[in-house]
C-alpha positions in Angstrom: 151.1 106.1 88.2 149.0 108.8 87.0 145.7 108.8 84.8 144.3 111.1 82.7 140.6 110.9 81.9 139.5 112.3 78.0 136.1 111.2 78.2 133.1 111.3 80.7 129.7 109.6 79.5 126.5 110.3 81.3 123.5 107.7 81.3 120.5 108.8 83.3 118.9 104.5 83.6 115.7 103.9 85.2 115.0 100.6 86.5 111.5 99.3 88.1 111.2 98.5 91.6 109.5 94.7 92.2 107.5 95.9 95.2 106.8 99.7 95.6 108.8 101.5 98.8 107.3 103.8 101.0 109.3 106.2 103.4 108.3 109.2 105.7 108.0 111.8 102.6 106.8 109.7 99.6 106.7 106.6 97.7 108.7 105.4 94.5 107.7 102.3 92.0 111.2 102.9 89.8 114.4 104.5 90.3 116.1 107.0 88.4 119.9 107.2 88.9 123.0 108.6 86.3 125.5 106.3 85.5 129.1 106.8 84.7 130.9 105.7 82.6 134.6 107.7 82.5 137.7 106.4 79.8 141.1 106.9 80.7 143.5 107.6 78.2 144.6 104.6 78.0 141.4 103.5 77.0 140.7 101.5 80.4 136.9 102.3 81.7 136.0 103.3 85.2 132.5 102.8 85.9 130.2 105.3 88.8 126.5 105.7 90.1 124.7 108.7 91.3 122.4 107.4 93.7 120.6 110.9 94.3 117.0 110.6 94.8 114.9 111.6 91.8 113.1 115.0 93.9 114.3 116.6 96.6 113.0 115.0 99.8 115.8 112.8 101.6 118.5 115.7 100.6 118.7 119.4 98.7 120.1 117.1 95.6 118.2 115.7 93.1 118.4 113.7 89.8 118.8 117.0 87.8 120.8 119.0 89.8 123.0 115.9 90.0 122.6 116.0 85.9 123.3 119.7 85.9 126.0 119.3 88.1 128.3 116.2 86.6 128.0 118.1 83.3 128.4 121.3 83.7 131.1 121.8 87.0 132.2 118.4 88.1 133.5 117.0 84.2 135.0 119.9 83.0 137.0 120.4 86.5 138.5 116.7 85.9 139.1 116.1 82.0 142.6 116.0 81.0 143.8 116.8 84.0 145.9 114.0 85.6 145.9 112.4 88.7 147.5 110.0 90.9 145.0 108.8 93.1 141.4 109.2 93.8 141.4 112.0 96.6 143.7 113.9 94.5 141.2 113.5 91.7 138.9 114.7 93.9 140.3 117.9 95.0 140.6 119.0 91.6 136.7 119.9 92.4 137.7 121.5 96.1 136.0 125.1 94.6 132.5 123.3 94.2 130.3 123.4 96.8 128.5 121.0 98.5 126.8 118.7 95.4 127.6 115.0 97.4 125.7 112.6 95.3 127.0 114.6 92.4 130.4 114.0 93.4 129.8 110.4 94.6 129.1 109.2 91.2 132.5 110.5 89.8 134.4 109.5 92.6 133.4 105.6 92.0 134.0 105.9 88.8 138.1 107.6 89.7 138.4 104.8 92.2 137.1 102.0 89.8 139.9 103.2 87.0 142.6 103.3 90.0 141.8 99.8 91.5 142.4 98.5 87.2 145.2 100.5 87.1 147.0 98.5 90.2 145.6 95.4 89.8 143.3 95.5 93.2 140.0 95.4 94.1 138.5 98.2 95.5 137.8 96.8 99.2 141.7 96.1 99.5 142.3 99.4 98.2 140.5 101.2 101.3 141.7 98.4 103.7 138.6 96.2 104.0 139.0 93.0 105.8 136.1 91.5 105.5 135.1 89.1 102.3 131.2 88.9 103.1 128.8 91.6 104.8 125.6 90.5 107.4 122.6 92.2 105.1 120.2 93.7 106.7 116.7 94.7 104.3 115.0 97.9 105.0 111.4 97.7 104.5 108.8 100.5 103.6 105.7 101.7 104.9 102.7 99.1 103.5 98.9 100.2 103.2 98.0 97.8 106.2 100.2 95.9 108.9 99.3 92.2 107.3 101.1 93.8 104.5 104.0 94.4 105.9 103.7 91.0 108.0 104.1 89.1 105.0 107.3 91.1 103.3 109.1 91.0 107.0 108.2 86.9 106.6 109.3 86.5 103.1 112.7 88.4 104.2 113.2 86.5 107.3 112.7 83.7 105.2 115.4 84.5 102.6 117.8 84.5 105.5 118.4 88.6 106.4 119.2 89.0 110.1 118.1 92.4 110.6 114.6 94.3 109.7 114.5 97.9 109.4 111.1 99.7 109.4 110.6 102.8 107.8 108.5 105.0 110.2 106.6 108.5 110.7 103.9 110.1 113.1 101.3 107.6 113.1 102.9 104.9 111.9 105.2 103.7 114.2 104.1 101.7 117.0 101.2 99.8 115.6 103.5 98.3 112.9 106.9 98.1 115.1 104.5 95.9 118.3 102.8 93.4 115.3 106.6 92.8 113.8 108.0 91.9 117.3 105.3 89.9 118.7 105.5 87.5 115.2 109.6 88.2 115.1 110.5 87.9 118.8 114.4 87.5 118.0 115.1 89.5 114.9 117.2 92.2 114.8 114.7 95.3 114.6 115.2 99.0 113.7 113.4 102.1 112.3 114.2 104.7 110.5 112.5 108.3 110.4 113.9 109.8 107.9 113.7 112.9 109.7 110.0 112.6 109.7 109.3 113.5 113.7 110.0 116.8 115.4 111.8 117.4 118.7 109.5 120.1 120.0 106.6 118.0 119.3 105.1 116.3 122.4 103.2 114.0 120.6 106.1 113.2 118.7 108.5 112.9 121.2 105.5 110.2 123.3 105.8 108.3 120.2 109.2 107.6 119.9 109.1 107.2 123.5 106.8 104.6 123.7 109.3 102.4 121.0 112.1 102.5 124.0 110.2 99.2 125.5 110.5 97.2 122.1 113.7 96.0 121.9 115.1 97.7 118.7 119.0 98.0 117.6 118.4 101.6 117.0 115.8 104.4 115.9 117.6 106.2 112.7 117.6 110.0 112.0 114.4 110.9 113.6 114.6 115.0 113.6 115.7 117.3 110.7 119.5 117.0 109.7 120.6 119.8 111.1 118.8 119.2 114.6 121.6 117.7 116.2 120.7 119.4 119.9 117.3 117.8 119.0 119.2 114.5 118.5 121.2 115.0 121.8 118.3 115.3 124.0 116.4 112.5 122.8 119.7 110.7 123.1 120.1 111.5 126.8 116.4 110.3 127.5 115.9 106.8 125.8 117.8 103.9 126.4 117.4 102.9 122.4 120.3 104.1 120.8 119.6 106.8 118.4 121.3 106.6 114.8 122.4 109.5 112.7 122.2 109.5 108.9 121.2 112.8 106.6 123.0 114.6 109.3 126.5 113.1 108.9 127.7 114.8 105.6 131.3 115.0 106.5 133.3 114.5 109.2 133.5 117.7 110.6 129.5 117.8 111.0 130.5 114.2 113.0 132.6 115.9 115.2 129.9 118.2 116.3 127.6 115.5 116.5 129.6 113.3 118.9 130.7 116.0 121.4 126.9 117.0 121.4 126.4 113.2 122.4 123.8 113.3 119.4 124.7 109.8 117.7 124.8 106.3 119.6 125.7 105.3 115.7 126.4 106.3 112.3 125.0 105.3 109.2 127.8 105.7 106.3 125.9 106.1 103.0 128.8 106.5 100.8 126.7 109.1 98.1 125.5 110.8 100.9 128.8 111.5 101.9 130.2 112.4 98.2 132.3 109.7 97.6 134.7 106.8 99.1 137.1 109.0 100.6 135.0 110.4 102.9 133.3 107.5 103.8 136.1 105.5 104.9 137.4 109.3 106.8 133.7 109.4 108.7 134.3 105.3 109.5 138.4 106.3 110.8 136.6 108.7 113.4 133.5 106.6 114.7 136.3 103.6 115.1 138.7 105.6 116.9 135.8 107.1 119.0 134.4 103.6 119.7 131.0 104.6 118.0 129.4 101.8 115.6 129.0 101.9 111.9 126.8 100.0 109.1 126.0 101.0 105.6 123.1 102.8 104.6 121.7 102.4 100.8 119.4 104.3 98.2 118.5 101.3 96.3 121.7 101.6 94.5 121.9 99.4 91.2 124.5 97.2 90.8 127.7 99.7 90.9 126.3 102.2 93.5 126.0 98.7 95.5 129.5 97.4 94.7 131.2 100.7 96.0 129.1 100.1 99.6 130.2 96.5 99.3 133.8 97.5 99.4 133.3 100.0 102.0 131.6 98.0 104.2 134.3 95.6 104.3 136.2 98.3 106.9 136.8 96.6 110.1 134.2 99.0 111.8 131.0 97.9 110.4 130.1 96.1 113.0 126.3 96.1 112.5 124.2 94.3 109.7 124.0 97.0 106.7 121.4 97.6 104.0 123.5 95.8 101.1 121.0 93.1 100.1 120.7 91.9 97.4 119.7 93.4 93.9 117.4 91.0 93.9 115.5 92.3 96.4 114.4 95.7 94.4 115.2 94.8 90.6 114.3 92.0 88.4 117.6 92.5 86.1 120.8 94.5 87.6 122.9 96.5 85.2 126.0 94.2 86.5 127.4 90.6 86.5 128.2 88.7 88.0 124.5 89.8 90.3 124.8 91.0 94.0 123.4 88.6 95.4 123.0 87.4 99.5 122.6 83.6 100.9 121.5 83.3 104.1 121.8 87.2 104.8 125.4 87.6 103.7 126.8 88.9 100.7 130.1 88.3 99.0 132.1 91.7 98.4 132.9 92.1 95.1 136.5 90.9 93.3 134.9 89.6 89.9 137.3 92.0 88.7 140.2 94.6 89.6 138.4 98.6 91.0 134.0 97.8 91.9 134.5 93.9 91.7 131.7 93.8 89.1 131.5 93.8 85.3 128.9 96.1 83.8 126.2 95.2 81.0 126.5 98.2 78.7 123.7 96.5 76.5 121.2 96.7 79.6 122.3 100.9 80.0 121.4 101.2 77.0 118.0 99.6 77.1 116.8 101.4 79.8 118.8 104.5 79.8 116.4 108.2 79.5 118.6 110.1 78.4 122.2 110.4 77.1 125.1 112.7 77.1 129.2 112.4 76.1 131.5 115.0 77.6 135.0 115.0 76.1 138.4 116.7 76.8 138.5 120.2 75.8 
């Protein structure tokens, strides 16, 4: 069957954060992210999310390059051109470079208006098996340990089995000790964020001294591109070391797990520009035997649907951050809500493509700006 799409409509919504998150780099009390919302010609609506942070810190992208980008390269490569399926969709944009959370948020949006065009969901689509996903929560950096006590409790309480700590130089053991001694048997990890550096002694004693504590993993702690960095601290801890801004495509994977840089791989499907690479990136760690979870960026409720489905692959074998909406947002642009219950969460199949129906009314309400991009 092929599809044809004549219309591409941008939303850039902002929606406020319940409790305010802190990583390595900076901290955020909303999120900024660019729906959309592409019509077929048949008139059938595909729905996407760019999850691309709002200033450049966790990647090069941001929410107006992303802007820039979907309007100005990524539409106009993809209206009234048909397609058959989603990668070949995709590789109508093969000349752009690079632009991943760009490219993630019309990808969702081609896979959604496939999955409705067959009847499926979009987790049978890419082969998922599973019908509900162990949530992990990851948890940022609070003005005082007591702080962060009591939102590890509440979690804990709500039934998550796995607590990951964002961490950076200086805050790092102090917080990781006080969550263990009151948590003895949760699941633990941190995540960096690229916030150390390997040729730092200080900071290489410091992640050191997390080896003793018990943790499931310590997530991207050098800069992306310091996989040798990665390798070494790899070869000297016996906490496996996680890779996550430095997998952008399975070729960089490659490299990473003949350097023996990644113990495990966090799949962050807009990190990775899309589902087809995602589920390409989850193919190699399976066949190399290497564990997988899914990494978020406080998607709302379709950027959160997508990871659903994807984490329904047979290699996710580790608790991934696909809580709730709950958790971060007061009202999700979707129904029926994401939800968990006693740290699992149903994937999606509401409906045929994302699972999930979306509340136009609710874009529109908190929606910044605007923009309709049409064939021709």
């Amino acid at each position: 069957m092929t599809i044809t799409i004549t219309e591409i409509e941008l939303s850039l919504v902002r929606l406020d954060l319940i409790h305010e998150f802190e990583t390595s780099s900076h901290r955020k009390s909303h999120l900024d992210h660019i729906v959309v919302r592409a019509t077929a010609s048949d008139g059938t609506v595909g729905w996407g999310e760019c999850a691309s942070p709002s200033d450049p810190y966790y990647c090069s992208e941001s929410t107006e390059s992303c802007w820039y980008v979907l309007s100005e390269h990524l539409a106009p490569m993809v209206l009234g051109r048909p397609w058959e399926h989603p990668d070949d969709a995709a590789a109508l944009t093969d000349r752009l470079s690079g632009n991943h959370f760009a490219r993630a948020g019309l990808d969702m949006a081609c896979w959604d208006l496939y999955g409705q065009a067959r009847g499926e969901t979009l987790a049978t689509l890419v082969g998922g098996t599973a019908e509900r996903i162990s949530a992990g929560v990851s948890l940022g950096i609070e003005p005082t340990v007591d702080a962060l006590l009591d939102q590890v409790a509440r979690h804990v309480g709500d039934g998550y089995r796995r607590i990951k700590l964002k961490c950076r130089p200086g805050w790092d053991l102090e917080p990781v000790r006080a969550v263990r001694a009151a948590f003895p048997g949760i699941a633990l990890q941190v995540d960096a964020n690229t916030g150390y550096r390997a040729d730092s002694a200080e900071h290489l004693a410091a992640l050191t001294a997390l080896d003793d504590q018990g943790l499931l993993m310590i997530e991207q702690p050098f800069a992306e591109d310091d996989l040798l960095g990665h390798a070494g601290l790899a070869a000297r801890l016996d906490t496996p070391i996680c890779l996550d801004e430095s997998i952008t495509s399975p070729a960089v994977l490659a490299t990473a797990l003949h350097l023996g840089a990644a113990d495990i791989v966090n799949i962050k499907v807009s990190r990775l520009g899309g589902i087809g690479p995602s589920v390409a990136v989850h193919d190699v760690c399976r066949a190399a035997g290497v564990p997988v979870w899914c990494g978020g960026m406080h998607e709302f409720g379709i950027g959160r649907a997508a990871n659903l489905a994807v984490a329904s692959l047979p290699g996710f074998t580790l608790p991934s951050d696909v809580s709730g909406s709950d958790k971060y947002y007061r009202q999700d642009i979707v129904t029926p809500p994401i939800r968990a219950t006693e740290g699992l969460v149903p994937v999606p199949d509401a409906r045929p493509g994302l699972g999930v129906h979306v509340d136009e009314s609710l874009i529109r309400t908190n929606r910044l700006r605007h923009a309709v991009l049409k064939e021709g």
